[in-house]
N, C-alpha and C positions, 0 to 999 in steps of 0.2 A: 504494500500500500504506500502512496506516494502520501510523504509530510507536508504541510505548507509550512513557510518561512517558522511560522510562531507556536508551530507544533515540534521542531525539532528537540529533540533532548540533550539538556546541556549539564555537564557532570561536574559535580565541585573540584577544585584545581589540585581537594587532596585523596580522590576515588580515584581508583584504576579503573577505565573502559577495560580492561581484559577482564578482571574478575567478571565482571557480567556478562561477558562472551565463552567463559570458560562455566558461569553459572547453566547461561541456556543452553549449551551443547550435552551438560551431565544431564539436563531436563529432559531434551531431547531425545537422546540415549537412554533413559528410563523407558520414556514413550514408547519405543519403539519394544525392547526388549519386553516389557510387558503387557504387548499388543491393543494398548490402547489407542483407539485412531480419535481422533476430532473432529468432531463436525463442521461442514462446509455448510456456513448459511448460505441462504438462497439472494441474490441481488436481482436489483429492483431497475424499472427505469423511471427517476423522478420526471418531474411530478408524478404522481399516480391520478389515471385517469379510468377510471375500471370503469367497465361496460356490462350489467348484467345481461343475458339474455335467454328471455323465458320460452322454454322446449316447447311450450302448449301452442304458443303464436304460430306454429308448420300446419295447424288446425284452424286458422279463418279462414274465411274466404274469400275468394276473388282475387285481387290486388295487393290486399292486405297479408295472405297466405306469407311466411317470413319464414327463410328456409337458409340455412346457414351460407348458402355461397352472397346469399346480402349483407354478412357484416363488411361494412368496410373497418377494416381492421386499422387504419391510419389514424381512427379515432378513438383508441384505446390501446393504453398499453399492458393492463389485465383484462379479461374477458372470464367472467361468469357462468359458468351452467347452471340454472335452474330451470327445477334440482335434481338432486339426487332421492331419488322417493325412501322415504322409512317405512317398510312394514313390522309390524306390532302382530304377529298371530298367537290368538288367543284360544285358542284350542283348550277347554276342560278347566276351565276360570271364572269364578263366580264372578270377580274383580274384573273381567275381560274387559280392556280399551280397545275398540275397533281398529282394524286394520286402516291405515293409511293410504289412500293408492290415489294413483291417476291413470285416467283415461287412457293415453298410450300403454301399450305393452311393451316392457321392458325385453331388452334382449339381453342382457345378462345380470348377474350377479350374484353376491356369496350369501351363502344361507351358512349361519350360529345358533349352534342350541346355548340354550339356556341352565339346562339342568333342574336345578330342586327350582329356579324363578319359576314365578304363577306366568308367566307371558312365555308361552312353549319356543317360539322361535324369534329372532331377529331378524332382519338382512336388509340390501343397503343393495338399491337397483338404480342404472343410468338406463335409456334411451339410446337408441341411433345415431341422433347427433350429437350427443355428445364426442363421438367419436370424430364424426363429422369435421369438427370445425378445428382440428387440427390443423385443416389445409394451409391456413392464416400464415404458418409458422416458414410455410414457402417464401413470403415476401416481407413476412414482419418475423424474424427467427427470435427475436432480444423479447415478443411477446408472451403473458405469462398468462396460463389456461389454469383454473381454479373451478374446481366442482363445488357447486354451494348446496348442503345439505340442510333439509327440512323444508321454510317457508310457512306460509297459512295454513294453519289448520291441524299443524304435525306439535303444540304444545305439550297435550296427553300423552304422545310417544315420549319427549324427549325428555316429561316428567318421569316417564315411567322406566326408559332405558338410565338416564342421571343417579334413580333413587336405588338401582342396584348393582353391585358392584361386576357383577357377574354378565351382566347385559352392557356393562362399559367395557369391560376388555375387552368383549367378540363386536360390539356394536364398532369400537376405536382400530380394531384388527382388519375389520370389515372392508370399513371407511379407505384406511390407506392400500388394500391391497387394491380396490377399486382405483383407486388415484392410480395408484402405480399401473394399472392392467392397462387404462388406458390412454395414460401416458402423459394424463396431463401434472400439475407445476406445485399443487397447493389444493388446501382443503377449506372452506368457508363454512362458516355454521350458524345457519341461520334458525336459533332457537326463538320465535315470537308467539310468548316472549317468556322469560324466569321472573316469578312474583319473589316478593321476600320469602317466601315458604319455602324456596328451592335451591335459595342460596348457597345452602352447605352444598347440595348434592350439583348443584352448576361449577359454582368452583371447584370441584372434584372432577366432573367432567374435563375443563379448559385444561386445568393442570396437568391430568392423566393423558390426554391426547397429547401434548408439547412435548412430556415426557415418553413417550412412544413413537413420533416422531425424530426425536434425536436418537432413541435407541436404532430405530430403523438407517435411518440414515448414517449411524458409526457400521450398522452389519453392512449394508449394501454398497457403503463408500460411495451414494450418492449425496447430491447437496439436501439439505432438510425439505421436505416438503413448507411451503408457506401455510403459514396458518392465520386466518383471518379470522372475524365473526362480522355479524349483521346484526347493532344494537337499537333498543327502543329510542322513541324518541320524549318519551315520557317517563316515566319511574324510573331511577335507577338502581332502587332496592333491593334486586333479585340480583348485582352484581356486586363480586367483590373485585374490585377496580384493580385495588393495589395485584393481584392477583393476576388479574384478565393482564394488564400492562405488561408484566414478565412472561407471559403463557404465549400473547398474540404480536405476532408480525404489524397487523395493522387493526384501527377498530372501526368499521364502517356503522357511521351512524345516520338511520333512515330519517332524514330530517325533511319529513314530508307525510300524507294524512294527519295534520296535525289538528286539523279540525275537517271532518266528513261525515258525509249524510247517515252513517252508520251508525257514529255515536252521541250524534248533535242532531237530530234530523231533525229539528224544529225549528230553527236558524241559519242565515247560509255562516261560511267563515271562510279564510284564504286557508288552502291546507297546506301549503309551504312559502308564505308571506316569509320575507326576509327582515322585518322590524314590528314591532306589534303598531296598531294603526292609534292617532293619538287620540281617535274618541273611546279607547279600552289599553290602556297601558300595559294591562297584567295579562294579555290575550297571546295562549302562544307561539312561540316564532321561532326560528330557524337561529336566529342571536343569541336568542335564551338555552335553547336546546345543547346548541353545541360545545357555547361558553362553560356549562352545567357539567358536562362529561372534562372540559380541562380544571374546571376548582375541584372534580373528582380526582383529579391528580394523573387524567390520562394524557399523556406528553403531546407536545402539536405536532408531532413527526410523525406520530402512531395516528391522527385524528382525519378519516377521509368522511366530508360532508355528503351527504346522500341531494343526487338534485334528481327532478318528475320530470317525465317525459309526455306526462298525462294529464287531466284535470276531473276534480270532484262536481258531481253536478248536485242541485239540491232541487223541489220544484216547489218556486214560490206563489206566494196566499195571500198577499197583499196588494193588490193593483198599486203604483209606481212606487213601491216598497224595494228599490236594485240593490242597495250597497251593503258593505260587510255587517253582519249581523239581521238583516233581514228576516222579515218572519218566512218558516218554511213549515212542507211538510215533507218529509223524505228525499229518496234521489229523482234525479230526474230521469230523463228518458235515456232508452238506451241507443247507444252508437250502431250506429250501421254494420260496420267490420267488428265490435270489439264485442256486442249484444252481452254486457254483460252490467247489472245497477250499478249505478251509483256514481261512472266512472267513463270519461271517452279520451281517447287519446290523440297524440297533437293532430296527425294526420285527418284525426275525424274533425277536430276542433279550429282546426285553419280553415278548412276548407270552407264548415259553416261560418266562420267570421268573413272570409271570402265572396259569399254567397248574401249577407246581408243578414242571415237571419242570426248570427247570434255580433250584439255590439260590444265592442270594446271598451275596457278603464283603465288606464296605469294608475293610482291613487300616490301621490309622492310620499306619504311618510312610509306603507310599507312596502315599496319599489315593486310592485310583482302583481300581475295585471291577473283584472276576473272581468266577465261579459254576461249580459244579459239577453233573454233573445229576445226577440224585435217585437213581439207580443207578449212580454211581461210571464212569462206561464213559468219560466226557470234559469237557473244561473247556475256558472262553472268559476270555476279558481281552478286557476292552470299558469303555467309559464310559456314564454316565448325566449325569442334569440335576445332581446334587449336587457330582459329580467335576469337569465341569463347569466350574462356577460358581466354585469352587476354582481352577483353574488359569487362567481368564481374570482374577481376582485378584490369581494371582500374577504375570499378565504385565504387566496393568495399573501394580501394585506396583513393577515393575521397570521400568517405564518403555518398554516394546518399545512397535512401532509400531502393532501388532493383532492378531487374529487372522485365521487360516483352516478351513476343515471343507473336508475329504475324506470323504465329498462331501457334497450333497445332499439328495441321491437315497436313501441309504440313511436319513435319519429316519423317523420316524415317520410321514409327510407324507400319509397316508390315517386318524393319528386311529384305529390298529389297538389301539392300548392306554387313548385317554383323547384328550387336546388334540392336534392337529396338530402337527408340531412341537416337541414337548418340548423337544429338544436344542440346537436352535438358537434357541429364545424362553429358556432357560437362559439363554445367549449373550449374548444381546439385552441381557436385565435386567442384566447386569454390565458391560454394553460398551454404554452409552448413545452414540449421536449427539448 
């Protein structure tokens, strides 16, 4: 590793530089004779610009259908798989949590008993593409492929695999020989989310995988798998920080649904507003959120800010009732390509801005724009390229370690409204390599 000028080491006029040339060669020589190797961590390319992207999007339709030869990889220099699915088989369990699954069928992976555990089996399944989107590594070779395990809905498993010691070893043995079978860089764990209840058994978790990760990587004399997680954007009681910071590579924190029609539905709000807006000071915000995780003592090197590629819909009740806090009643309609509540994404959401029927606001105190549509019936909080470029700024500014998009998948990346890409070449231009 090369020193800069005011890192060199300078030795008092009355040490010998030999003894410590003669100390690390006896060090050395231990090493060696008693076969202990080192671990090579894994490097990075700064900034960190991670790109999640969700396997299910090869499943819309039309235009929208997103199928790995569309990432363009220039826009990220980690890349995401979501996910890696967790089944839970409960076979002969009064206690039984239901099996996890998704719709595609998986093409491979490893099945763990359990033993005397109430939960008969474990196992830890990727998808097709996952395999797929290796091809990346043709033209971007310095890029890093990260399998992210869990996501929505997978809570009760990773309560249930954390809380037993026996379900962590096969479940963490699972995990890595997956990484390694299909070749990609690092392991992401997206548990959403650890209440305080599960704190002992989550930090038991991060610690035990870090710790089998470097065991792994001194047998194989490969570099360590990365190890990432995907944190809340709210409580952070279900973590133990000082903990997580030694254990994880990087902490990606989802600084986005911060207020949606799911769990606010009677009101609209910005679900990744960059400042809280000054007619509610305490409303909150992407400032608050991430500042919160560095007075937790998590370093700004480790801190990558989570930015949407999507926006939350709400549908409002109040004839010319538009701006933040609005009376609502739930989400609003669904997108075209995305047919799913609550929720449309940019390419559906340009277009209709495009189109007249939904209007536009940038509000200047909390820089990050929402729209109404043209008949009053409902409104989104979403971001564009301007908002954007603004908040990779301000992370920049602050010193974090980089960003992330959730996801994708939902840009523009068919060129529906203009450039490909809009959202994340935004990105780009502000977060140079």
């Amino acid at each position: 590793m090369m020193l800069h000028k005011s890192d060199q080491t300078h030795f008092p006029k009355h040490f010998a530089p030999a003894v410590v040339v003669n100390a690390i060669c006896l060090f050395l020589m231990f090493l060696c004779l008693s076969g202990v190797q080192s671990v090579t961590e894994p490097t990075f390319t700064l900034p960190h610009r991670g790109c999640y992207y969700a396997a299910w999007s090869t499943y819309r339709v039309g235009k929208a259908r997103f199928l790995p030869r569309h990432i363009d990889a220039s826009l990220c220099t980690i890349i995401y798989y979501a996910f890696g699915d967790i089944h839970l088989d409960t076979v002969g369990s009064a206690n039984a949590i239901p099996s996890v699954q998704t719709t595609p069928k998986p093409t491979f992976g490893f099945l763990t008993k359990a033993g005397a555990s109430p939960y008969f089996n474990a196992s830890l399944s990727v998808m097709d593409s996952a395999m797929e989107i290796r091809y990346v590594r043709r033209s971007y070779p310095n890029i890093k492929l990260v399998l992210s395990v869990g996501g929505w809905g997978t809570v009760n498993s990773f309560n249930a695999i954390a809380a037993s010691s026996e379900l962590r070893k096969f479940f963490i043995s699972s995990m890595i020989s997956v990484v390694r079978q299909i070749g990609y860089d690092g392991l992401d764990i997206s548990w959403e989310y650890p209440a305080k209840k599960d704190l002992q058994y989550a930090t038991l978790l991060f610690s035990e995988i870090r710790e089998q990760l470097n065991i792994e990587a001194q047998n194989s004399g490969k570099p360590r798998l990365i190890f990432t997680a995907a944190v809340t954007n709210t409580s952070i009681e279900g973590y133990n920080v000082a903990e997580m910071i030694k254990n994880l590579d990087l902490i990606n924190i989802m600084a986005y649904d911060l207020h949606n029609p799911l769990m606010e539905p009677t009101e609209t709000g910005h679900h990744s507003q960059l400042f809280p807006p000054l007619s509610n000071t305490s409303s909150t915000n992407v400032k608050d959120v991430v500042e919160g995780w560095e007075k937790a003592g998590a370093p700004k090197s480790k801190i990558v800010v989570g930015l949407a590629t999507y926006g939350d819909t709400w549908n409002l009740t109040s004839p010319g009732s538009f701006g933040l806090g609005a009376p609502a009643a739930g989400h609003g309609p669904l997108g075209f390509y995305t047919r799913s509540p609550g929720y449309l994404a940019y390419y559906e959401i340009c277009e209709k801005i495009r189109s007249g029927e939904l209007l536009a606001i940038t509000p200047p105190d909390i820089q990050t724009p929402y729209a109404h549509s043209a008949n009053g019936k409902w409104w989104i909080s979403y971001e564009d390229e301007n908002s954007l470029r603004t908040k990779v700024r301000w992370v920049t500014g602050k010193g974090y370690g980089g960003i992330f998009v959730w996801d994708i998948t939902f840009d523009d990346f068919f060129g529906n409204c203009g450039v490909k890409y809009p959202l994340l070449y935004a990105i780009k231009s502000e977060l140079k390599v």
